[in-house]
TIZALO-831208 format. One record per residue (C-alpha): chain; z, y, x; residue in one letter; residue number from 0. Coordinates in steps of 0.1 Angstrom, whole numbers, plus 5000, padded with zeros to 4 digits. Example, Ala and Ser with C-alpha at 12.3 -4.5 7.8 and 13.67 -1.06 7.14 Angstrom:
REM TIZALO-831208
+---+------+------+------+---+-----+
: c :    z :    y :    x : r :   k :
+---+------+------+------+---+-----+
: A : 5078 : 4955 : 5123 : A :   0 :
: A : 5071 : 4989 : 5137 : S :   1 :
+---+------+------+------+---+-----+
REM end
This chain:
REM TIZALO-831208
+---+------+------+------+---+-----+
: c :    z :    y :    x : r :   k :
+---+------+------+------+---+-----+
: A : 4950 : 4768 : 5444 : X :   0 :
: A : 4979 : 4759 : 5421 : X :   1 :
: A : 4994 : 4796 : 5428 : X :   2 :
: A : 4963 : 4813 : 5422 : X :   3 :
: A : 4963 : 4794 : 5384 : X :   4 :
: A : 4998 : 4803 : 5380 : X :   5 :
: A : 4991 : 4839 : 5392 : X :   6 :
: A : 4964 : 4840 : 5365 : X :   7 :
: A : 4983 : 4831 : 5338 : X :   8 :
: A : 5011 : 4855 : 5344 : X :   9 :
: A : 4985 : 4883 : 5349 : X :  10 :
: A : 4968 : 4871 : 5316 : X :  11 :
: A : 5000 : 4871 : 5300 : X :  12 :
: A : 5015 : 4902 : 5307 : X :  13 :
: A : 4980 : 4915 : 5298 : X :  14 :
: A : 4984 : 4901 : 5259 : X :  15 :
: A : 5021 : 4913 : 5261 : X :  16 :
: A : 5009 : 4947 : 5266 : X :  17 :
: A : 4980 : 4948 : 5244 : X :  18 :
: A : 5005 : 4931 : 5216 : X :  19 :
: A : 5026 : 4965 : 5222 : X :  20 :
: A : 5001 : 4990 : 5217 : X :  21 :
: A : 4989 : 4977 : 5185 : X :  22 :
: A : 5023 : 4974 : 5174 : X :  23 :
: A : 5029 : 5013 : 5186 : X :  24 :
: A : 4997 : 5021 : 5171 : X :  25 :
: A : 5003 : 5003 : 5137 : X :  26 :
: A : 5041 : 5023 : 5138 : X :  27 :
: A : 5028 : 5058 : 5145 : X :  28 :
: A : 5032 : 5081 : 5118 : X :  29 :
: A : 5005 : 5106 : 5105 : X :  30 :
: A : 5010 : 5143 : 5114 : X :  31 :
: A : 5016 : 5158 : 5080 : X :  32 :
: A : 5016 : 5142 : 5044 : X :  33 :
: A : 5004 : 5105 : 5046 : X :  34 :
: A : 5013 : 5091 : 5011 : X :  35 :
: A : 5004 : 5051 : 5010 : X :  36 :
: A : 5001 : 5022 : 4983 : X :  37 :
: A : 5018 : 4998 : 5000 : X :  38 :
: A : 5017 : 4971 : 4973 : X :  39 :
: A : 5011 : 4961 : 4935 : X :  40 :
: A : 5038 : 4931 : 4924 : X :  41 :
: A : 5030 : 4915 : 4889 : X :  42 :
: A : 5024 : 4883 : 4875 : X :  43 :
: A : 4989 : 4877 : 4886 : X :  44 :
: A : 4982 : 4849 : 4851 : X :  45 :
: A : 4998 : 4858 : 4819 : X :  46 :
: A : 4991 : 4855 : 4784 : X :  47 :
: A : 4973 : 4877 : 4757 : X :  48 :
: A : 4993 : 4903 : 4743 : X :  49 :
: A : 5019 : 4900 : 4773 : X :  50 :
: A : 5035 : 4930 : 4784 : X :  51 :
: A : 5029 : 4926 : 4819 : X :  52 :
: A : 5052 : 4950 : 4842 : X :  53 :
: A : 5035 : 4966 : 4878 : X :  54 :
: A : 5060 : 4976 : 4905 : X :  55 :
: A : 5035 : 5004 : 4922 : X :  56 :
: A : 5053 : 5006 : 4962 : X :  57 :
: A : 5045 : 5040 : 4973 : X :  58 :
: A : 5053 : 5052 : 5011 : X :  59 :
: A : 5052 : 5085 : 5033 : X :  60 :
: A : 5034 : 5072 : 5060 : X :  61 :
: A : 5035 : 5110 : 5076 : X :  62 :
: A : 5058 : 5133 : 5096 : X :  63 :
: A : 5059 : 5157 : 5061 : X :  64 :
: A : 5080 : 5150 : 5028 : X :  65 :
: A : 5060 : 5154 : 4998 : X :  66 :
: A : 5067 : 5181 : 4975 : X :  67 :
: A : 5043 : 5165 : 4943 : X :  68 :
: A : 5027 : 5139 : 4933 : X :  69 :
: A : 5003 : 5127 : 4905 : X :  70 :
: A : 4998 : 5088 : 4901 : X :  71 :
: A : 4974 : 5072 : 4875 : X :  72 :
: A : 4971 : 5039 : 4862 : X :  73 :
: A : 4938 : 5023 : 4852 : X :  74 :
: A : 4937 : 4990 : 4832 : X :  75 :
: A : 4902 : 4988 : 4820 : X :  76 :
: A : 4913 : 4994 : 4787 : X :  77 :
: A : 4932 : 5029 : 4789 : X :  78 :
: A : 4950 : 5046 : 4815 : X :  79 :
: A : 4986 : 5063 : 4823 : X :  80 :
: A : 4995 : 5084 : 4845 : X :  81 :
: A : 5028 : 5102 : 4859 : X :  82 :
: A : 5027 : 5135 : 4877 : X :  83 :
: A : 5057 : 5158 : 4887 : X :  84 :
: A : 5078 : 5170 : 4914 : X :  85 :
: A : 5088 : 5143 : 4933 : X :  86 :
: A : 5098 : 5142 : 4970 : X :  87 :
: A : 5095 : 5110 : 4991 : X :  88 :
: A : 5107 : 5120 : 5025 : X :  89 :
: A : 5088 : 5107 : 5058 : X :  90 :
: A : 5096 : 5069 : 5066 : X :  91 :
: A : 5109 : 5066 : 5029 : X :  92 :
: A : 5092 : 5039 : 5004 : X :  93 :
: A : 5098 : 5043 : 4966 : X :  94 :
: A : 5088 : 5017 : 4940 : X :  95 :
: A : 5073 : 5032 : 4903 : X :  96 :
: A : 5067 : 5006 : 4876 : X :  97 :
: A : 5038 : 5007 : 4847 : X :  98 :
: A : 5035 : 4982 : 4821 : X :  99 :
: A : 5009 : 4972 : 4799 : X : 100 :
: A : 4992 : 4946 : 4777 : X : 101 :
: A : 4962 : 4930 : 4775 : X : 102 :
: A : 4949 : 4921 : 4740 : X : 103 :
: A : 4923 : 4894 : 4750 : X : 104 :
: A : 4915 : 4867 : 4774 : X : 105 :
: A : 4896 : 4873 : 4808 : X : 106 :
: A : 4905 : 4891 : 4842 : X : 107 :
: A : 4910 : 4926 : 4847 : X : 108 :
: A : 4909 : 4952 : 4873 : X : 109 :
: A : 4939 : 4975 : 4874 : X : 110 :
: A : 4936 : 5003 : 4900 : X : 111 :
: A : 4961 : 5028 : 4911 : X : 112 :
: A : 4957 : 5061 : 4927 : X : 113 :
: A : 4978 : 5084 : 4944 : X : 114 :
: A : 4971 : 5120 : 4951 : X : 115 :
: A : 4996 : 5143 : 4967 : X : 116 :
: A : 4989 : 5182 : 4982 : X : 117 :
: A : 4974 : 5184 : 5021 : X : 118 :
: A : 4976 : 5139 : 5020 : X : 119 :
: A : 4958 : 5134 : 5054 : X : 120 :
: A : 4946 : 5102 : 5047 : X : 121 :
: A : 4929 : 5095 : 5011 : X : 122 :
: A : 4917 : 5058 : 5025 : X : 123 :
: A : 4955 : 5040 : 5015 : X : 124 :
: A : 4959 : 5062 : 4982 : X : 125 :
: A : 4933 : 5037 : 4961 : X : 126 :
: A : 4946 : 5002 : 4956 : X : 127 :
: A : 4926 : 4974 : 4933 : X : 128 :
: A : 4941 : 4944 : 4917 : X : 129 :
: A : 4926 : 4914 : 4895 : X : 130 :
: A : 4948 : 4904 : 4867 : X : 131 :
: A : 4940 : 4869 : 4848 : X : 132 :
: A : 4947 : 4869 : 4811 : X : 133 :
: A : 4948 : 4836 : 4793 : X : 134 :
+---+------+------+------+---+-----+
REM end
């Protein structure tokens, strides 16, 4: 009865091990064409009124394609900025962009940014939200 257990468990096993591979292949695959991604917004998430508060925007080519263009805007409740021009990020490749801004009274903020590049596959990672806190 032992060996059956122990049989089992290395069935089981190798079962997660393989699962835990194809989600990590999965998660690794790149899109077939243009896949441009907001990877992550870095800022201080609590700073003072009339702070000039800096956001490091990580973009990545999550496709096969480099991009030829690409228009970002940056939203901050109170106005907006945006950059647009011909900038190539190559597949695989991450590139950081940095907007800053101040806040000119106490409360929390949303800041969104939006990517758009031409024939981007996949429009769900080109939005990304973040709550500021101003004191």
């Amino acid at each position: 009865m032992e060996s059956k257990i122990r049989t089992g468990h290395i069935v089981l096993l190798l079962a997660m091990l393989s699962f835990v591979a194809l989600t990590q292949d999965i998660v690794q695959a790149r899109t077939s064409g243009v896949d441009l991604s907001i990877e992550r917004i870095r800022f201080d998430h609590y700073v003072r009124t009339n702070q000039l508060v800096e956001f490091r925007v990580t973009l990545k080519n999550r496709g096969t394609v480099a991009t030829q263009s690409l228009s970002m805007t940056f939203e901050d409740g109170v106005g907006g900025l945006g950059l647009a021009g011909p900038i190539v990020i190559k597949p695989g490749e991450t590139r950081d962009f940095t907007f800053g801004t101040s806040f000119n009274r106490p409360g929390e903020f949303s800041v969104k940014v939006t990517v758009n590049t031409g024939g981007d596959v996949n429009l769900k990672n080109n939005v990304k939200t973040v709550i500021i806190h101003v004191r």
